[in-house]
Backbone as XML, in Angstrom:
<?xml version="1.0"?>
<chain id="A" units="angstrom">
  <residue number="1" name="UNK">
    <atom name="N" x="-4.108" y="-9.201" z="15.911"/>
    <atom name="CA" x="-3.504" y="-7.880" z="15.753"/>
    <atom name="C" x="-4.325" y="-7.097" z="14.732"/>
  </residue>
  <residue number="2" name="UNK">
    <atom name="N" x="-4.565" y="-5.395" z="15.140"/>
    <atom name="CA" x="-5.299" y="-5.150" z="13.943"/>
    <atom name="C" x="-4.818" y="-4.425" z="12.876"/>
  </residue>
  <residue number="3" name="UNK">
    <atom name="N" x="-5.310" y="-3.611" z="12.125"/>
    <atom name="CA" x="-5.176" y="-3.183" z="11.121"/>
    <atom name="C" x="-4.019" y="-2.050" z="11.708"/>
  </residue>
  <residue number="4" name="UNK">
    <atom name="N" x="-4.652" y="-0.952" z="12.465"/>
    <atom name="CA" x="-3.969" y="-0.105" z="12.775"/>
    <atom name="C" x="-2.665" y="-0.469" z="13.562"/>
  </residue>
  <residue number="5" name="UNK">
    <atom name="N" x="-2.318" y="-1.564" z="14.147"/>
    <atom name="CA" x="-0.845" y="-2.199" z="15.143"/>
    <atom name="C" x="-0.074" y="-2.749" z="13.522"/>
  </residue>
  <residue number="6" name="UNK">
    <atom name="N" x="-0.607" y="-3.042" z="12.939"/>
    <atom name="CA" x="0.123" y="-3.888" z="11.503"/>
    <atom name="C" x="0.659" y="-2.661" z="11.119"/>
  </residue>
  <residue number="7" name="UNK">
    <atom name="N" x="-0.455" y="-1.376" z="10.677"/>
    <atom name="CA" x="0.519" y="-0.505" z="9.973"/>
    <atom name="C" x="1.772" y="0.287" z="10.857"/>
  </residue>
  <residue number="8" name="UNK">
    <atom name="N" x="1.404" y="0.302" z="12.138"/>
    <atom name="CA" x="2.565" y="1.066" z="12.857"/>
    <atom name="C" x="3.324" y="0.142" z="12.865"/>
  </residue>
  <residue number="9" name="UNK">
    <atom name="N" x="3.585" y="-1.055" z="12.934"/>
    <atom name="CA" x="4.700" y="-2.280" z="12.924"/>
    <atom name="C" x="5.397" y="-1.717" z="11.551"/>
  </residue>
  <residue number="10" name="UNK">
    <atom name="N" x="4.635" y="-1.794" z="10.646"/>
    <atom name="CA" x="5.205" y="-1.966" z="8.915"/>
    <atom name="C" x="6.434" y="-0.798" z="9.484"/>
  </residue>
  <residue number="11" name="UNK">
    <atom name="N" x="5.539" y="0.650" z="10.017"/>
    <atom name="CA" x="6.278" y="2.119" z="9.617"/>
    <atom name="C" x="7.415" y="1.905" z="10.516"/>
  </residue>
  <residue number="12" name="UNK">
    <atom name="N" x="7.665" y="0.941" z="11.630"/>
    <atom name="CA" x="9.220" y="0.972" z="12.375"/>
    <atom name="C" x="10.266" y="0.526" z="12.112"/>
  </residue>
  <residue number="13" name="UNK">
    <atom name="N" x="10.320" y="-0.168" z="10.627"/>
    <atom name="CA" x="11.202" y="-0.968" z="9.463"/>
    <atom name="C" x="11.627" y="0.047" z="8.905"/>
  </residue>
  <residue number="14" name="UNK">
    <atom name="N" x="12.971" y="0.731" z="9.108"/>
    <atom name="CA" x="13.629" y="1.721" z="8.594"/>
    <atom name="C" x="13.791" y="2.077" z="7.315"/>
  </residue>
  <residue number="15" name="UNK">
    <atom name="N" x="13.373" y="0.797" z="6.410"/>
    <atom name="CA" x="14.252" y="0.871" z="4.902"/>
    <atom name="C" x="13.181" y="1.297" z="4.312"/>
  </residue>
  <residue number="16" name="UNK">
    <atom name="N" x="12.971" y="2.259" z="3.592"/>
    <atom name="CA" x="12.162" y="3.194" z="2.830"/>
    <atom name="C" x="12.631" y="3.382" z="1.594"/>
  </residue>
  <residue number="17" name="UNK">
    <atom name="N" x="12.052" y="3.740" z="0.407"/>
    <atom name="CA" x="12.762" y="4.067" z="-1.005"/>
    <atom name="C" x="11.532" y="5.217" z="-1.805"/>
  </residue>
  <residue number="18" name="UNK">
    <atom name="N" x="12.150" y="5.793" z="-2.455"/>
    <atom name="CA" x="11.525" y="6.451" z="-3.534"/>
    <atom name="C" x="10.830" y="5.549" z="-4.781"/>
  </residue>
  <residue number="19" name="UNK">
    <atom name="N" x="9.413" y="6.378" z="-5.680"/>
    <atom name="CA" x="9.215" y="5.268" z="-6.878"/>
    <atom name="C" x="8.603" y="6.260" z="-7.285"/>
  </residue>
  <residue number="20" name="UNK">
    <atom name="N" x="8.913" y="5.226" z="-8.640"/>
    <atom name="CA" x="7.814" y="6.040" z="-10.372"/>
    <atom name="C" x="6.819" y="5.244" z="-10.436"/>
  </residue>
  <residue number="21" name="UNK">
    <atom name="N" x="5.902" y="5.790" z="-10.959"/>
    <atom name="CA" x="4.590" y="5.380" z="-11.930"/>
    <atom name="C" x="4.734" y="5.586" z="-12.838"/>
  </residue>
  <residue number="22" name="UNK">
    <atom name="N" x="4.722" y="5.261" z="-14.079"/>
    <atom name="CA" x="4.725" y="5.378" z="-15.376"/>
    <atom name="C" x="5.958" y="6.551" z="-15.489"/>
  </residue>
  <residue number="23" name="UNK">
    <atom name="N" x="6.986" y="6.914" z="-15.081"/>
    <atom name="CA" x="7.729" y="7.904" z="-14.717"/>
    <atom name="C" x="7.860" y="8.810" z="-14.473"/>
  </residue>
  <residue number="24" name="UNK">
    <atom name="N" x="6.776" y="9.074" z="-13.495"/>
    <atom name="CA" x="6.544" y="10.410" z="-12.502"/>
    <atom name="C" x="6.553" y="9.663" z="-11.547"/>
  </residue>
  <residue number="25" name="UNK">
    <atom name="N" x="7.693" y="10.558" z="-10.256"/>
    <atom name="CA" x="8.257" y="10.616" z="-9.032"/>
    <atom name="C" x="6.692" y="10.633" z="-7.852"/>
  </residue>
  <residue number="26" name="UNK">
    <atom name="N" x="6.706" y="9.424" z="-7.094"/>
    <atom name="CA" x="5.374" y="9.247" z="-6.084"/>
    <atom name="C" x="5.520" y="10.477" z="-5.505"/>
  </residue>
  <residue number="27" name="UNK">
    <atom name="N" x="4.381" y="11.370" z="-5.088"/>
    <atom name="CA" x="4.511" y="12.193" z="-4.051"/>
    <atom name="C" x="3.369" y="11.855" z="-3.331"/>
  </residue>
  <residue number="28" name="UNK">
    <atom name="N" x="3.177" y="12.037" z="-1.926"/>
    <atom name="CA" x="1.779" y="11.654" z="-1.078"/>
    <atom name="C" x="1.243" y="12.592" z="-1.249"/>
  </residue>
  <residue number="29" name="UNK">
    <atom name="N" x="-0.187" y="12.198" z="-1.213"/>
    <atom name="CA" x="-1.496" y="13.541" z="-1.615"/>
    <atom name="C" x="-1.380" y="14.048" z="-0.734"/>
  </residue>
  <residue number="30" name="UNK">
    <atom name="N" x="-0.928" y="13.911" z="0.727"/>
    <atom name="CA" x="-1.535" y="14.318" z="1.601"/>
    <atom name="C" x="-0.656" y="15.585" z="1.942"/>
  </residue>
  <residue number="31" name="UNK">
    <atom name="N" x="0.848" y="14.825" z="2.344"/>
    <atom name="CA" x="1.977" y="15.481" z="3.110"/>
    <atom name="C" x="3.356" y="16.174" z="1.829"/>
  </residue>
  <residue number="32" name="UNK">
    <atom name="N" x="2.814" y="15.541" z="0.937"/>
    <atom name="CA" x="3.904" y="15.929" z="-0.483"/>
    <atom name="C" x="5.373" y="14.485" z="-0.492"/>
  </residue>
  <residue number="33" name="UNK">
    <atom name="N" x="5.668" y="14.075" z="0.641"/>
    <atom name="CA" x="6.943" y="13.429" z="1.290"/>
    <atom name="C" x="7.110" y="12.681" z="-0.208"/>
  </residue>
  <residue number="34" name="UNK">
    <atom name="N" x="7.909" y="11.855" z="-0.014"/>
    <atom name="CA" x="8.275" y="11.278" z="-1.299"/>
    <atom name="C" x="9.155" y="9.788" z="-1.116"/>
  </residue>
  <residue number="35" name="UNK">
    <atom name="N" x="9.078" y="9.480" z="0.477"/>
    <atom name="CA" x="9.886" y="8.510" z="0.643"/>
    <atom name="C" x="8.930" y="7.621" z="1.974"/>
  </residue>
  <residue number="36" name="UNK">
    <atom name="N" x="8.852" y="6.050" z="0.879"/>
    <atom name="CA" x="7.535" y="5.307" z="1.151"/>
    <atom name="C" x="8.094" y="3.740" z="1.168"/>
  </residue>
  <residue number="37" name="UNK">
    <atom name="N" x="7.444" y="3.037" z="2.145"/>
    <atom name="CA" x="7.533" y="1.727" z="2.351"/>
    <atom name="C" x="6.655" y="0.910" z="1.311"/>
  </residue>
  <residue number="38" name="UNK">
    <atom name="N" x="6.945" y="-0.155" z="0.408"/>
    <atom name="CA" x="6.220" y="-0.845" z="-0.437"/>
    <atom name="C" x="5.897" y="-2.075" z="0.441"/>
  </residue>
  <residue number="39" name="UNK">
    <atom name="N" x="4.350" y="-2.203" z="-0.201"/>
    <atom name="CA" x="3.190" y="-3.320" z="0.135"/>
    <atom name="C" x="2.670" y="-4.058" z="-1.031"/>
  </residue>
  <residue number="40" name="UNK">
    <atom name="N" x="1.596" y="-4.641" z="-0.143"/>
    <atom name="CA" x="0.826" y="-5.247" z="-0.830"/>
    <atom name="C" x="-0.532" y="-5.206" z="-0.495"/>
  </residue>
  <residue number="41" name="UNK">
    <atom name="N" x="-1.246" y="-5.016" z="-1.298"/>
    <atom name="CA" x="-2.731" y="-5.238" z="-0.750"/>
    <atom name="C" x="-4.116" y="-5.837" z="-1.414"/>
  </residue>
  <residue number="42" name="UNK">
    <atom name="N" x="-4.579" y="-6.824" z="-1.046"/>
    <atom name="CA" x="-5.493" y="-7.475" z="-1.641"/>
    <atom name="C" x="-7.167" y="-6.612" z="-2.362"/>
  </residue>
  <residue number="43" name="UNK">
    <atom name="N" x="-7.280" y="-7.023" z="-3.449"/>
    <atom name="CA" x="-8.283" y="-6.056" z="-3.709"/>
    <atom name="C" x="-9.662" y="-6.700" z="-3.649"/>
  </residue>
  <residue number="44" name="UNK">
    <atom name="N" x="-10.322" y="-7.533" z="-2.244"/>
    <atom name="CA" x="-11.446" y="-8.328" z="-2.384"/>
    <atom name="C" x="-12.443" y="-8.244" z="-3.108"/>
  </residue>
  <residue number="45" name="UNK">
    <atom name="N" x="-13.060" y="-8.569" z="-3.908"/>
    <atom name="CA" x="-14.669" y="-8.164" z="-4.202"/>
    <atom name="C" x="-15.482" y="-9.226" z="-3.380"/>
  </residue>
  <residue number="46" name="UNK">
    <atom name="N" x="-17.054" y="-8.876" z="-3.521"/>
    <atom name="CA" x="-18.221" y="-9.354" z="-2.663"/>
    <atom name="C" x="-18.081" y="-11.408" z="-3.066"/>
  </residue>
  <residue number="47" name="UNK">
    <atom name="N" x="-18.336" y="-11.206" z="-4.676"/>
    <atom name="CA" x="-18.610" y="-12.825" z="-5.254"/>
    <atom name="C" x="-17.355" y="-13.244" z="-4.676"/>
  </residue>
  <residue number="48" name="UNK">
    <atom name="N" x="-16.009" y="-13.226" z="-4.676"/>
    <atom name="CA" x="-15.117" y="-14.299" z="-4.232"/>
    <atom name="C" x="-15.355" y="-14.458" z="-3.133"/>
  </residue>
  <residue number="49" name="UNK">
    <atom name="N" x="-15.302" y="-13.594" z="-2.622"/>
    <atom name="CA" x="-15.838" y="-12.935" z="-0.925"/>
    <atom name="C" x="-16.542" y="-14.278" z="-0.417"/>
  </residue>
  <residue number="50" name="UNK">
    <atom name="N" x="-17.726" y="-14.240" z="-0.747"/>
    <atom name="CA" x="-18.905" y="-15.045" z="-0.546"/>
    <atom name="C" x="-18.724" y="-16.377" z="-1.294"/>
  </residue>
  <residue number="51" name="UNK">
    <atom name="N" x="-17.722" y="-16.786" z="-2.178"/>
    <atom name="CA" x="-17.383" y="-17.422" z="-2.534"/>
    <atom name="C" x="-16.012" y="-18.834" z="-1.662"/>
  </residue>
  <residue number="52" name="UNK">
    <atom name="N" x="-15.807" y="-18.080" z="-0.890"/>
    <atom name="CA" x="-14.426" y="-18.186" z="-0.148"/>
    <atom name="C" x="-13.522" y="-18.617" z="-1.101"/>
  </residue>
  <residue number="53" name="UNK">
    <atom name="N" x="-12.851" y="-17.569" z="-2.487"/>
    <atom name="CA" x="-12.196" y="-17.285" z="-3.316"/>
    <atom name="C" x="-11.388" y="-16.340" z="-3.050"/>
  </residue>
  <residue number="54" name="UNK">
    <atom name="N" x="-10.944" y="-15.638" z="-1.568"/>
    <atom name="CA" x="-10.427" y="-14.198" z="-1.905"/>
    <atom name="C" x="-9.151" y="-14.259" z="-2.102"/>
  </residue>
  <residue number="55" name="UNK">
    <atom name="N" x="-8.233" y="-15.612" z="-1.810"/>
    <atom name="CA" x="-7.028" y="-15.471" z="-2.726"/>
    <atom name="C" x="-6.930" y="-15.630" z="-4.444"/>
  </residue>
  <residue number="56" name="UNK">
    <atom name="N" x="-8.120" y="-15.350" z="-5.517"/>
    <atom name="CA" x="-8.465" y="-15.334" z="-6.537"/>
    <atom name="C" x="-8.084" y="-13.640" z="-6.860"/>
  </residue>
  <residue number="57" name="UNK">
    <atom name="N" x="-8.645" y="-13.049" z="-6.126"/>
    <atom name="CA" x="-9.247" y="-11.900" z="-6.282"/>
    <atom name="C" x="-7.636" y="-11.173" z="-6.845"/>
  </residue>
  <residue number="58" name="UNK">
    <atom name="N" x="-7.033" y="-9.876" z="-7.326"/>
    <atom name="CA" x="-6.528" y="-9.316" z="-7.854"/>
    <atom name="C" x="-5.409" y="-8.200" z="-6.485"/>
  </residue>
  <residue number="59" name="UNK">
    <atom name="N" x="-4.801" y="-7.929" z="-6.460"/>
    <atom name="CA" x="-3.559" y="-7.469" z="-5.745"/>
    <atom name="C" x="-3.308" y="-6.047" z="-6.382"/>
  </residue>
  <residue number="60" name="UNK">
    <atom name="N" x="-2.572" y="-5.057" z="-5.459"/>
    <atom name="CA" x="-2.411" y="-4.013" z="-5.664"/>
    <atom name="C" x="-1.007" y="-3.567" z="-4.734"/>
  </residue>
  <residue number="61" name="UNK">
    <atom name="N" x="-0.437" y="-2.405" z="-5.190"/>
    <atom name="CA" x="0.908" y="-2.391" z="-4.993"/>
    <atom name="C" x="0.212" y="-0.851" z="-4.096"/>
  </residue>
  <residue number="62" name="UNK">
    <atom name="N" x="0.720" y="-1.246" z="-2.517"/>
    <atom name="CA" x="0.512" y="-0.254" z="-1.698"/>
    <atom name="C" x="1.490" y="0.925" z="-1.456"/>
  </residue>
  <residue number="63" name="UNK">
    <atom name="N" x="1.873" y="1.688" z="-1.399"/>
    <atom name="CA" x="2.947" y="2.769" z="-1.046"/>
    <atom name="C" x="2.594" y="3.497" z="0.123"/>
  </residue>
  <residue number="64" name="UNK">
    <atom name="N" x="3.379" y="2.646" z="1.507"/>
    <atom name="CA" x="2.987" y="4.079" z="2.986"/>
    <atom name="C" x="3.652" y="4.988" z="3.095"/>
  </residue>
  <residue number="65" name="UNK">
    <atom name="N" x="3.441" y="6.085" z="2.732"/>
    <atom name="CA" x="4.305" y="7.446" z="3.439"/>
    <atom name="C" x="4.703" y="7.060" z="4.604"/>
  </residue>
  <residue number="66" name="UNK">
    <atom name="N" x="6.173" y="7.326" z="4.757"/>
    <atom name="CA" x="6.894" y="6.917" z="5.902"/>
    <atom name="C" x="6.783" y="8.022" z="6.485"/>
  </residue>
  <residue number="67" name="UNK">
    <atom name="N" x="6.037" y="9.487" z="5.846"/>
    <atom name="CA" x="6.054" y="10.910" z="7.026"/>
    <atom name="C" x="4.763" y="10.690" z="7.904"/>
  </residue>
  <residue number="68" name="UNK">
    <atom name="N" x="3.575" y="10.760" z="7.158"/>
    <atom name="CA" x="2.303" y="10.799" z="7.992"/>
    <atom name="C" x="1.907" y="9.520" z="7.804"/>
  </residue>
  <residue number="69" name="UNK">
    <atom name="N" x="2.104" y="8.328" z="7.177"/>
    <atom name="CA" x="1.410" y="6.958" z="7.006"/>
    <atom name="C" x="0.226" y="6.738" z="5.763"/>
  </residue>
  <residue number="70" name="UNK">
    <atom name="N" x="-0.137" y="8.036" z="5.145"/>
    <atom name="CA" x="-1.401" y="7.596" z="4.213"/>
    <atom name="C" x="-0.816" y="6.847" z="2.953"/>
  </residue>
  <residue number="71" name="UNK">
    <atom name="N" x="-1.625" y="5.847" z="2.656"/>
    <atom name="CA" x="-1.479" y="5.146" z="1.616"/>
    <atom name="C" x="-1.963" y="5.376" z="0.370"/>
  </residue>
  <residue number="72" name="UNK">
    <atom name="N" x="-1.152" y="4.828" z="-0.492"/>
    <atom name="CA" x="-1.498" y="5.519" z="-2.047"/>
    <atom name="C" x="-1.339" y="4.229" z="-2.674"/>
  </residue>
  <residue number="73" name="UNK">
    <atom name="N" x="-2.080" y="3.821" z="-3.306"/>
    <atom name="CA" x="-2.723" y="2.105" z="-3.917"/>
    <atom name="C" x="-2.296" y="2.217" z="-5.631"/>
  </residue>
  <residue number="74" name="UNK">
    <atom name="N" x="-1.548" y="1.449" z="-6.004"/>
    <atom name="CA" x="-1.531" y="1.502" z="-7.520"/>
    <atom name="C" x="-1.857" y="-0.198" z="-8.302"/>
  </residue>
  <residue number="75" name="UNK">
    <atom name="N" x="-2.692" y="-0.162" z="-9.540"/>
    <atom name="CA" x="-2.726" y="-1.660" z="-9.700"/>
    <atom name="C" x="-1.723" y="-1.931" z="-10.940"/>
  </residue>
  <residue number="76" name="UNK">
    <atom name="N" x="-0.410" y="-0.962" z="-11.187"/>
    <atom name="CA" x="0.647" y="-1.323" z="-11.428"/>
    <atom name="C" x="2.036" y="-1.309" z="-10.839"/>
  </residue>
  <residue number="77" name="UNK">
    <atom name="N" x="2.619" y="-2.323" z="-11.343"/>
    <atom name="CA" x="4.228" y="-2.340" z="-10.565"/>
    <atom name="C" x="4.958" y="-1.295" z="-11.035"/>
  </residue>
</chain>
């Protein structure tokens, strides 16, 4: 399955929520919306990569706009 069938799967899971960053309200760069499905997303680099280390590598907290789908990546909770 690819990238693009994963994210339309994620966006047909109804339950959506609002969030802060440091306590300002998420808005999407794109569409303004404000109400987003939480992820996860791996942040590979090349050495683990090539290493076959990439569950080493460091994680990031994804947010999909549930209006248009663009993602907004934060490397805090």
């Amino acid at each position: 399955m690819g990238i693009i069938q994963n994210l339309r799967d994620s966006m047909s899971d109804n339950s959506s929520s609002t969030f802060t960053v440091q306590g300002i309200l998420v808005e999407c760069s794109h569409c303004g919306h404000t109400q987003f499905k939480k992820r996860e997303g791996q942040l590979n680099t090349a050495g683990l990569t090539f290493l076959n280390l990439d569950w080493a590598d460091r994680s990031a907290v994804v947010l999909v706009c549930t209006n248009c789908g663009k993602l907004e990546w934060f490397l805090i909770d």
